[in-house]
MMTF fields as JSON, N, C-alpha, C and O atoms, coordinates in Angstrom:
{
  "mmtfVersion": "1.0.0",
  "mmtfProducer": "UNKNOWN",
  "numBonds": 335,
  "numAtoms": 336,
  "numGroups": 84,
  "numChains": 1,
  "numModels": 1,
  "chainsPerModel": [1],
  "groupsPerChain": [84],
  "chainIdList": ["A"],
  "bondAtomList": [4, 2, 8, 6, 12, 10, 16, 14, 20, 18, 24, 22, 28, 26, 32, 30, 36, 34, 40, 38, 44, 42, 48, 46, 52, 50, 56, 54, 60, 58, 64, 62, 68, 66, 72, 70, 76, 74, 80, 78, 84, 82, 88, 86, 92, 90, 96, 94, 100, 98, 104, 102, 108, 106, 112, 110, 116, 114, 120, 118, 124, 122, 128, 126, 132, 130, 136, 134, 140, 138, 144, 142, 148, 146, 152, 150, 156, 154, 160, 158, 164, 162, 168, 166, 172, 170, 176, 174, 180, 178, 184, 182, 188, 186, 192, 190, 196, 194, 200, 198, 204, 202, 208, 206, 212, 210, 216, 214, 220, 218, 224, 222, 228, 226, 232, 230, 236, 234, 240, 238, 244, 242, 248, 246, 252, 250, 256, 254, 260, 258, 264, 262, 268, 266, 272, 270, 276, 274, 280, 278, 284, 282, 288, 286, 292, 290, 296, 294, 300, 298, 304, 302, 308, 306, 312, 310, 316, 314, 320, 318, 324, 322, 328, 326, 332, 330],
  "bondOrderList": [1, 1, 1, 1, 1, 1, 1, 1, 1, 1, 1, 1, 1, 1, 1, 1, 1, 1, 1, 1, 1, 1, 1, 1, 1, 1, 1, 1, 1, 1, 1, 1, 1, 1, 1, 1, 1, 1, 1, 1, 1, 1, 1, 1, 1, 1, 1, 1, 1, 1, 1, 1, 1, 1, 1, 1, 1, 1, 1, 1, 1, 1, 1, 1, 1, 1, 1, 1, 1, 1, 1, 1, 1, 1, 1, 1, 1, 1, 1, 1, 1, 1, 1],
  "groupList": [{"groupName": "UNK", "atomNameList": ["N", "CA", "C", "O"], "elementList": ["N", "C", "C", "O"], "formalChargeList": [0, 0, 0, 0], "bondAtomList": [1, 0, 2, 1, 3, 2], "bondOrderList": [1, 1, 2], "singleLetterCode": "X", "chemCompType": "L-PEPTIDE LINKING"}],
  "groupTypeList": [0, 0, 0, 0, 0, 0, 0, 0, 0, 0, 0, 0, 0, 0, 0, 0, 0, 0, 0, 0, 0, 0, 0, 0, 0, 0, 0, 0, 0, 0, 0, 0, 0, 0, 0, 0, 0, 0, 0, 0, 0, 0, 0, 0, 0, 0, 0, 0, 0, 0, 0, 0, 0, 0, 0, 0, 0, 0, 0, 0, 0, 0, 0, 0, 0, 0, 0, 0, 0, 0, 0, 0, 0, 0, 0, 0, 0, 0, 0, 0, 0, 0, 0, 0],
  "groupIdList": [1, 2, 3, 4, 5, 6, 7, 8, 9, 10, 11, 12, 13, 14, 15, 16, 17, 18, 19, 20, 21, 22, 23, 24, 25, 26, 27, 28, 29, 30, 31, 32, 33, 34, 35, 36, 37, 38, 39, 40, 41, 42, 43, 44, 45, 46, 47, 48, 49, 50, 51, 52, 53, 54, 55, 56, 57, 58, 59, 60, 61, 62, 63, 64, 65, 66, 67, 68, 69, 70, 71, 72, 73, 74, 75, 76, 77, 78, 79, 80, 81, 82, 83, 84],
  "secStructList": [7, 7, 7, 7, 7, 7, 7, 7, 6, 6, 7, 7, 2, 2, 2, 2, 2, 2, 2, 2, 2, 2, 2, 2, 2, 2, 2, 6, 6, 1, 7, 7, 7, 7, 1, 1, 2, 2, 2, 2, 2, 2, 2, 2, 2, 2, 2, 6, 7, 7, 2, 2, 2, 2, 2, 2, 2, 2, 2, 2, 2, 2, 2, 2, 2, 2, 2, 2, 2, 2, 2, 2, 7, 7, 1, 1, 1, 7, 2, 2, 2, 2, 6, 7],
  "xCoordList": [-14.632, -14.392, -13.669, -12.717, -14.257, -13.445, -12.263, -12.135, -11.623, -10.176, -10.452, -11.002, -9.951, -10.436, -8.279, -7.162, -8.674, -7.587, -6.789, -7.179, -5.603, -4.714, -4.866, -4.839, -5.045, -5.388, -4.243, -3.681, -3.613, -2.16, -2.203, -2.371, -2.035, -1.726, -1.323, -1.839, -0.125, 0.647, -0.113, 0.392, -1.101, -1.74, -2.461, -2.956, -2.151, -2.832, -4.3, -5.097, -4.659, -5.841, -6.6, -7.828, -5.63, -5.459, -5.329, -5.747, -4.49, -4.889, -6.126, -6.784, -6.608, -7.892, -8.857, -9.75, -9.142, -10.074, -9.738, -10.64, -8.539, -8.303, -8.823, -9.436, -8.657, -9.029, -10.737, -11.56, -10.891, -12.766, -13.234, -14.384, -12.305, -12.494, -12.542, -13.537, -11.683, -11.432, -12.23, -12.731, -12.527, -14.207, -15.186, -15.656, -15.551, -16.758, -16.966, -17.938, -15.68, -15.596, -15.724, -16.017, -15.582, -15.349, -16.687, -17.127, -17.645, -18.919, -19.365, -19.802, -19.288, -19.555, -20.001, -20.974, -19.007, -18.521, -20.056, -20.684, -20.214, -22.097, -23.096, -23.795, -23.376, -25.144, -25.449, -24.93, -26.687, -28.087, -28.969, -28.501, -29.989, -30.654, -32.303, -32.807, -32.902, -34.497, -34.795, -34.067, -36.119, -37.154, -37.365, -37.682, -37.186, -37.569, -36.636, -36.84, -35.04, -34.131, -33.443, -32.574, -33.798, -33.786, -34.575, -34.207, -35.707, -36.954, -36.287, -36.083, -35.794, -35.435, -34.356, -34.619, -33.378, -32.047, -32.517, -31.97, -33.456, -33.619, -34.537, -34.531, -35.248, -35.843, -35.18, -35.595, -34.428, -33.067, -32.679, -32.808, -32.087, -31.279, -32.15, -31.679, -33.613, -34.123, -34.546, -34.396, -35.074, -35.486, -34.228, -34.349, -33.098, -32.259, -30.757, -29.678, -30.8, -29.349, -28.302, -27.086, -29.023, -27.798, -26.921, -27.376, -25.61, -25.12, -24.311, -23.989, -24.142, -23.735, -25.064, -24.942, -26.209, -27.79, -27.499, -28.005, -26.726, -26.669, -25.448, -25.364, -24.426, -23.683, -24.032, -23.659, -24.734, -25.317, -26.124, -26.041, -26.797, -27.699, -26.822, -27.001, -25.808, -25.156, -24.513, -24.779, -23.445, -22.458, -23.942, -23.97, -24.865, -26.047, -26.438, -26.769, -26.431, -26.731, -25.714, -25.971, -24.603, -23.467, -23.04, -22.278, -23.531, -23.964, -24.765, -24.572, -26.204, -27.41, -26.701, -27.118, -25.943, -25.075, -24.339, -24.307, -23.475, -22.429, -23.606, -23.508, -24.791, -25.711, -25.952, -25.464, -26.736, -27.071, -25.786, -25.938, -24.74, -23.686, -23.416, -23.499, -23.1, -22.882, -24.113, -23.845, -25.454, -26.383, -25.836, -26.162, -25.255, -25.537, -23.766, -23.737, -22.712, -21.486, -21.686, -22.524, -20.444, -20.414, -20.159, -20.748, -18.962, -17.512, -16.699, -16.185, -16.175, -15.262, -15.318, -16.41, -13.928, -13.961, -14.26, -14.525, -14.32, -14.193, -15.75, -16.586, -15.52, -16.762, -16.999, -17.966, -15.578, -15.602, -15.877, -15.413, -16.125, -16.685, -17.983, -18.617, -18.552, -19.975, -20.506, -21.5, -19.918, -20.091, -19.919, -20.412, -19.202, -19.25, -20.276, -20.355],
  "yCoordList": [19.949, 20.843, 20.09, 19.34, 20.375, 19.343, 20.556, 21.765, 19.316, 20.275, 20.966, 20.535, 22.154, 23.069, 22.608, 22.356, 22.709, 22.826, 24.692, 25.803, 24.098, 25.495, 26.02, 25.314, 27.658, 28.312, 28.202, 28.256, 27.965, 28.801, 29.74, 29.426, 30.869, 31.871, 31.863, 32.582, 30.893, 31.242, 30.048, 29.757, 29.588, 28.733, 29.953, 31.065, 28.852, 29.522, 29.828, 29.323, 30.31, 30.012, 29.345, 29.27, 28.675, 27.468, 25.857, 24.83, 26.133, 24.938, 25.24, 24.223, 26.152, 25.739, 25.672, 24.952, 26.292, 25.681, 24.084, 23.567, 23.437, 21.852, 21.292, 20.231, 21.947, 21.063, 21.182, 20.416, 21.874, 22.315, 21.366, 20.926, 21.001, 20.069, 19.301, 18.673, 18.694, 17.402, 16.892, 15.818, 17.361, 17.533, 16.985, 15.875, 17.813, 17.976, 16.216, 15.465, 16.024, 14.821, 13.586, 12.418, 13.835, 12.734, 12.704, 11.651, 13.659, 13.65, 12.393, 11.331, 12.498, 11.521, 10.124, 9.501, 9.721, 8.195, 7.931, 6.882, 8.671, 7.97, 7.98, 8.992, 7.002, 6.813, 7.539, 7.78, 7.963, 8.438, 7.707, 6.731, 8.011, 7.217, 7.211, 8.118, 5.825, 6.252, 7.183, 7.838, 7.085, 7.443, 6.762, 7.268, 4.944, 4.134, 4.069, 4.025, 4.032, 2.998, 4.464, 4.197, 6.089, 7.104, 7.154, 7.656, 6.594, 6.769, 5.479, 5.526, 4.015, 2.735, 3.437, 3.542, 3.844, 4.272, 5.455, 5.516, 6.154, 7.655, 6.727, 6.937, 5.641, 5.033, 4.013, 3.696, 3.334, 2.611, 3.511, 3.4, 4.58, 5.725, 6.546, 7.069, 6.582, 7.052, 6.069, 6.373, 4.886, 3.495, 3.327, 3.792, 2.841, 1.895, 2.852, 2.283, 4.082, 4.559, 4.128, 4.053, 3.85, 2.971, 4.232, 4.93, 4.303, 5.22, 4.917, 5.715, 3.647, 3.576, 4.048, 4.92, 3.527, 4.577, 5.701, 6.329, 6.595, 7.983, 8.588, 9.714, 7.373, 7.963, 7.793, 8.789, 6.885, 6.674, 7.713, 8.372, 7.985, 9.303, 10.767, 11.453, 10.639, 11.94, 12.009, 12.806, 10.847, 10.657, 10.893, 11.947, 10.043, 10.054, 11.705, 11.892, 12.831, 13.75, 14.799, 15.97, 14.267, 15.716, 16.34, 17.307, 15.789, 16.844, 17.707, 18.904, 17.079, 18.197, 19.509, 20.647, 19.351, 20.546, 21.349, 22.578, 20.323, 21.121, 22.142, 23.357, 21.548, 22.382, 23.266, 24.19, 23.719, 24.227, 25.686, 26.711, 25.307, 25.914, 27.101, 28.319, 26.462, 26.796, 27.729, 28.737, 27.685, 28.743, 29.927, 31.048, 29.924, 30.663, 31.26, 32.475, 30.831, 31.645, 32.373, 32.526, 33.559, 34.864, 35.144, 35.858, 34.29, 34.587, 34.483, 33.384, 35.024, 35.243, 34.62, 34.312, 34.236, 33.321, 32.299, 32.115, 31.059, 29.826, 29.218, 29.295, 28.454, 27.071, 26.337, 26.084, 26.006, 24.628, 25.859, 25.186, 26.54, 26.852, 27.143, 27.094, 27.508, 27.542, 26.209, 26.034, 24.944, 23.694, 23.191, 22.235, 24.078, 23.116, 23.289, 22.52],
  "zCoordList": [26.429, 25.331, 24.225, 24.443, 22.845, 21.925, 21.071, 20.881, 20.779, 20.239, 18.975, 17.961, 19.24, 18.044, 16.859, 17.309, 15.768, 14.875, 15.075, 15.435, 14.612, 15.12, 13.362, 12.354, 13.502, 12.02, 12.245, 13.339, 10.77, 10.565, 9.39, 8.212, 9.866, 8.943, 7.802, 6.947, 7.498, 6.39, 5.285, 4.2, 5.684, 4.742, 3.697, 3.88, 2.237, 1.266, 0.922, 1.713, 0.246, -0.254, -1.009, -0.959, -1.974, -2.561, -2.13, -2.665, -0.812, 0.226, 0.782, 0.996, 1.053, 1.918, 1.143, 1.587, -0.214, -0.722, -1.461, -2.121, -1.319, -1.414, -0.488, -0.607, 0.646, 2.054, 1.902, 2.403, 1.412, 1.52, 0.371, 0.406, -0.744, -1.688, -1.405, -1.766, -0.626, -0.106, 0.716, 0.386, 1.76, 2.489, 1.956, 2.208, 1.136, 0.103, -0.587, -0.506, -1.22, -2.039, -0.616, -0.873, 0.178, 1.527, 1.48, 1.02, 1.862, 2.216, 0.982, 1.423, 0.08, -1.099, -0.711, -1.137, 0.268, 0.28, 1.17, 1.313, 1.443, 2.511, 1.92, 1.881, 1.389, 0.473, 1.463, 2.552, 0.743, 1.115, 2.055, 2.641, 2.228, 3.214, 2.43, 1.768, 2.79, 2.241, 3.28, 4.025, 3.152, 4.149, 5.107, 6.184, 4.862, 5.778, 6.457, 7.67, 5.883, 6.571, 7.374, 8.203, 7.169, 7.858, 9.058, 10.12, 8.824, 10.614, 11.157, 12.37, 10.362, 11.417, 12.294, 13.492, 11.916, 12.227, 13.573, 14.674, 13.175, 14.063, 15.655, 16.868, 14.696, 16.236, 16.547, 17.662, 16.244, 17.164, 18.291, 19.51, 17.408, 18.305, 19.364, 20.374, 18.944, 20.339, 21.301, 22.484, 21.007, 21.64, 22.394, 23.528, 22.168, 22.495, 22.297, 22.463, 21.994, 22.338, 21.275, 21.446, 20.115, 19.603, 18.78, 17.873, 19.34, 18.75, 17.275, 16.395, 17.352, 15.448, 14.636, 13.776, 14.885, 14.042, 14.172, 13.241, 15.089, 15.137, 14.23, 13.74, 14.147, 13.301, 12.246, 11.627, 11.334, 10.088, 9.977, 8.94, 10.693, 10.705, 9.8, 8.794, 10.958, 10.75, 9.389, 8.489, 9.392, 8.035, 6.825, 6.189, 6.654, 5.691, 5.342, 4.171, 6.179, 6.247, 5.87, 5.592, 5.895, 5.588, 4.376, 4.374, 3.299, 2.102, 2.53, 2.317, 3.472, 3.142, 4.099, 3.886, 4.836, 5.915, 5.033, 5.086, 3.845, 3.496, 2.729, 2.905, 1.817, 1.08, 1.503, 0.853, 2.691, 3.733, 3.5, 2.836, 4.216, 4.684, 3.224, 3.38, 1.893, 0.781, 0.682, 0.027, 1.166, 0.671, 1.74, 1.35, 2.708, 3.629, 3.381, 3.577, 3.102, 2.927, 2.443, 1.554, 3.204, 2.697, 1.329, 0.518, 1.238, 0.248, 0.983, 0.78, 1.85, 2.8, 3.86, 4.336, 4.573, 5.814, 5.448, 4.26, 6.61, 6.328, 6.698, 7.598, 5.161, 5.353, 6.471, 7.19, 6.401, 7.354, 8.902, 9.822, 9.219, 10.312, 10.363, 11.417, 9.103, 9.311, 9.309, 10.013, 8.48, 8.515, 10.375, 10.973, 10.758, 11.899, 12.873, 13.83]
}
């Protein structure tokens, strides 16, 4: 079981949409991926297990989640849980 973060209540709403900022801008730091160097990476990782291709995979991909996530929020409640 992986460790869940403790809510704390008395956090603002102003911090959590920083922390959701802050997120957001992190996702930034991972180019994109082609097409090609997206299928090399996906068949490393099924061929041979290679789990750094899987993390390039993932990090390469976490805008299109946060996108994803952003069509589908309510308003209410937290991103970062539908992100997760």
């Amino acid at each position: 079981m992986g460790s869940r973060r403790a809510v704390n209540p008395m956090r603002t709403v102003g911090e959590h949409r920083d922390e959701v900022g802050a997120y957001i801008d992190g996702t930034r730091r991972h180019a994109l991926l082609s097409r090609d160097a997206e299928q090399s990476l996906a068949l490393r990782y099924r061929r041979d297990g290679d789990q750094a291709a899987a993390s390039r995979l993932v990090l390469a991909n976490l805008r299109l989640v946060v996108k994803i996530a952003n069509e589908y929020h309510p308003g209410e409640g937290s991103r970062f849980d539908l992100i997760q």
